[in-house]
ZATI-235574 format. One record per atom (N, C-alpha, C, O): residue in three letters; x negated, y negated, z. Coordinates in steps of 0.05 Angstrom, whole numbers, plus 5000, padded with zeros to 4 digits. Each point is the difference from the previous one (the first is absolute). Layout:
N
ALAXYZ...
% end
This chain:
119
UNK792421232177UNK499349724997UNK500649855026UNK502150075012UNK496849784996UNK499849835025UNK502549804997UNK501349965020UNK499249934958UNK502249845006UNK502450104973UNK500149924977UNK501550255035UNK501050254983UNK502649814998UNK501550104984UNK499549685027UNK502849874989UNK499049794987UNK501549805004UNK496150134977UNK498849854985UNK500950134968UNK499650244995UNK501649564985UNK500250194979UNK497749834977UNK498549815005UNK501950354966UNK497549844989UNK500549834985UNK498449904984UNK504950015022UNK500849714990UNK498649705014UNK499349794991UNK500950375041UNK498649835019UNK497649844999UNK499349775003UNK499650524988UNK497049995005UNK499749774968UNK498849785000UNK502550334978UNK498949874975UNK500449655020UNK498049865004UNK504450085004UNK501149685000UNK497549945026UNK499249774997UNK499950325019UNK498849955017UNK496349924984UNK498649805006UNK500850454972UNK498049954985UNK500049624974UNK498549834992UNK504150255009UNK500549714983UNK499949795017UNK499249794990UNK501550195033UNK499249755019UNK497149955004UNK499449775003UNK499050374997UNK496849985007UNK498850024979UNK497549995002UNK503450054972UNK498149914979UNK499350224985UNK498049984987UNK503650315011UNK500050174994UNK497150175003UNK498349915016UNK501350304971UNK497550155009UNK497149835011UNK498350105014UNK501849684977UNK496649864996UNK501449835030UNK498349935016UNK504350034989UNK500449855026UNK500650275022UNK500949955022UNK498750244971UNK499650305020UNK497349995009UNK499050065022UNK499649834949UNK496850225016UNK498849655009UNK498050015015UNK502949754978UNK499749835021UNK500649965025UNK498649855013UNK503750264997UNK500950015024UNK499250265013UNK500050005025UNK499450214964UNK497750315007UNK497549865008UNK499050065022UNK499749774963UNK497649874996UNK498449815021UNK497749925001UNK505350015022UNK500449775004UNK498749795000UNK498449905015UNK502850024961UNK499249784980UNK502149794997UNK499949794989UNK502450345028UNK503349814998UNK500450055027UNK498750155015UNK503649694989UNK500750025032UNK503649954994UNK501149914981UNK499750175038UNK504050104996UNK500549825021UNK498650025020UNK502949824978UNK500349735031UNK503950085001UNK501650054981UNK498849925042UNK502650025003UNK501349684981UNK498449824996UNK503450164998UNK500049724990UNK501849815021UNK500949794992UNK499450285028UNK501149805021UNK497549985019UNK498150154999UNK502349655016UNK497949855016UNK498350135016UNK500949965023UNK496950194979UNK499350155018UNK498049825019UNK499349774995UNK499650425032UNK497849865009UNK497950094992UNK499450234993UNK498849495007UNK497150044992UNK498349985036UNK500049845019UNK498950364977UNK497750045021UNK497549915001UNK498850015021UNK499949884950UNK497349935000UNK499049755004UNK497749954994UNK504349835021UNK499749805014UNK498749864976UNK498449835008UNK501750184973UNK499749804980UNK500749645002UNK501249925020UNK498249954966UNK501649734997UNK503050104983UNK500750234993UNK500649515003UNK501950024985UNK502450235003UNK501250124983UNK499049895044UNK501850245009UNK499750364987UNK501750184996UNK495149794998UNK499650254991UNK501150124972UNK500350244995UNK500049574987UNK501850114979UNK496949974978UNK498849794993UNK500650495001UNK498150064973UNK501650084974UNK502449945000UNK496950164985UNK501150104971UNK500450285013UNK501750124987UNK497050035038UNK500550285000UNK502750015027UNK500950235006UNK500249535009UNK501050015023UNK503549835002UNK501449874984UNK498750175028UNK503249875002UNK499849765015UNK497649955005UNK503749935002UNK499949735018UNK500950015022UNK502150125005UNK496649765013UNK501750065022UNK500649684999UNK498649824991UNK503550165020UNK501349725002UNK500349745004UNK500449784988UNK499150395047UNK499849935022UNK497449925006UNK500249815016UNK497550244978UNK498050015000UNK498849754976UNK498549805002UNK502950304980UNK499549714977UNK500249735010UNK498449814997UNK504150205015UNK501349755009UNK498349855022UNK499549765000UNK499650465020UNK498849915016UNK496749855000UNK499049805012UNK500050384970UNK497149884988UNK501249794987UNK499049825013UNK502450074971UNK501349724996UNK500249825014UNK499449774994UNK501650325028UNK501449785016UNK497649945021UNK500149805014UNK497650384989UNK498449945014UNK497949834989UNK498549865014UNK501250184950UNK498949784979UNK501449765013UNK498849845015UNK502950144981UNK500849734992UNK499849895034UNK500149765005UNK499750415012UNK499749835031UNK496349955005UNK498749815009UNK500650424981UNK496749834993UNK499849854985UNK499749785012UNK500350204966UNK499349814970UNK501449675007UNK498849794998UNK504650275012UNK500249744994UNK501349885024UNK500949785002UNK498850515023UNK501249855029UNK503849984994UNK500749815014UNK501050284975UNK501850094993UNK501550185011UNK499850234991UNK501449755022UNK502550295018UNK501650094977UNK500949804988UNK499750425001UNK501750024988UNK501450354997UNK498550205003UNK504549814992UNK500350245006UNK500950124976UNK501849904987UNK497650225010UNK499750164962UNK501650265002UNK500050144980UNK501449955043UNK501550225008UNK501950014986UNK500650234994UNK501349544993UNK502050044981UNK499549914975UNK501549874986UNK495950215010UNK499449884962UNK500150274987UNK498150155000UNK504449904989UNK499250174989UNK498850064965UNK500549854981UNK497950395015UNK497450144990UNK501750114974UNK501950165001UNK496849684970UNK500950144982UNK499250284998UNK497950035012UNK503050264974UNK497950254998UNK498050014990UNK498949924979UNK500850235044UNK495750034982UNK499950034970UNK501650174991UNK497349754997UNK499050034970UNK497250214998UNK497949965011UNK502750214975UNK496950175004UNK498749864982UNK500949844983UNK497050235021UNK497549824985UNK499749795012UNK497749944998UNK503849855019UNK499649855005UNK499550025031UNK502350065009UNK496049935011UNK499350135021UNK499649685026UNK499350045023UNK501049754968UNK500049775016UNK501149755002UNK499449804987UNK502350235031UNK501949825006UNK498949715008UNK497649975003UNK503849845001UNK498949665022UNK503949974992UNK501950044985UNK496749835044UNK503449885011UNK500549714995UNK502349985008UNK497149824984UNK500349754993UNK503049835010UNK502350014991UNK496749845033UNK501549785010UNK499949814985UNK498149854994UNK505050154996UNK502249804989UNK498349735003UNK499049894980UNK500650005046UNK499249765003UNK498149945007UNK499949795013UNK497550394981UNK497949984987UNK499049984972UNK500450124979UNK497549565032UNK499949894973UNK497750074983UNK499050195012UNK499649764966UNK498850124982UNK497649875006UNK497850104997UNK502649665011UNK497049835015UNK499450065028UNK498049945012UNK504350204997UNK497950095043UNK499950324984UNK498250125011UNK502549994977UNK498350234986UNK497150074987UNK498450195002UNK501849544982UNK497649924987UNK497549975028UNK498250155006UNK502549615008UNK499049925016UNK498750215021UNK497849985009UNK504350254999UNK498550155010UNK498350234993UNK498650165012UNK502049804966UNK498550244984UNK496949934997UNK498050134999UNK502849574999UNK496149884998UNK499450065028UNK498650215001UNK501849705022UNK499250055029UNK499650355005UNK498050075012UNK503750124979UNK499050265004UNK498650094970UNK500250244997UNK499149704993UNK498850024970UNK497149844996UNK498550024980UNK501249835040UNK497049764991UNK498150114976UNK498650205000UNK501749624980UNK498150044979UNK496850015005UNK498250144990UNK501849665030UNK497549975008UNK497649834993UNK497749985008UNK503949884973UNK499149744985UNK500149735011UNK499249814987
% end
């Protein structure tokens, strides 16, 4: 056997994390994806610092597409380096960073200017 200091207590607790046999031949299938659960980097230059339902977050990268929102959108300097990031929730795959002292009407307001109904 290839991984001969594996016993089949292992293997059973390792089958019970993925959903037992039907979460085997989904991840055989690949039909599931295994993410480290600490912050990894995303490479696919996505928005939103790259974080999908199949990917980890990168952080750094989050923060920064933020902070570069809020210097386009509202002309805003701001440094988001020490906000720190509750843990990822799976299933839930998208974050927004929301300044404290941003109000609910220059939100509104800009949302009509990048949003035009067209009416």
């Amino acid at each position: 056997m290839k991984y001969g200091e594996v016993d089949l207590g292992q293997i059973e607790a390792m089958l019970n994390k993925i959903g037992g046999i039907n979460g085997m031949r989904r991840l055989l299938a690949d039909e599931t994806v295994i993410t480290d659960k600490v912050a990894k980097v995303s490479v696919n230059g996505l928005a939103n610092g790259g974080i999908t339902y199949a990917t980890g977050l990168d952080t750094e990268k989050f923060l920064a597409d933020w902070t570069e929102f809020y210097k386009v959108h509202y002309g805003r300097e701001i440094n988001l380096s020490t906000v720190p990031l509750p843990p990822i929730t799976v299933g839930f795959g998208w974050g927004v960073v929301v300044l404290p002292n941003l109000t609910v009407q220059q939100v509104f307001d800009k949302s009509k200017e990048l949003f035009p109904s067209g009416a």
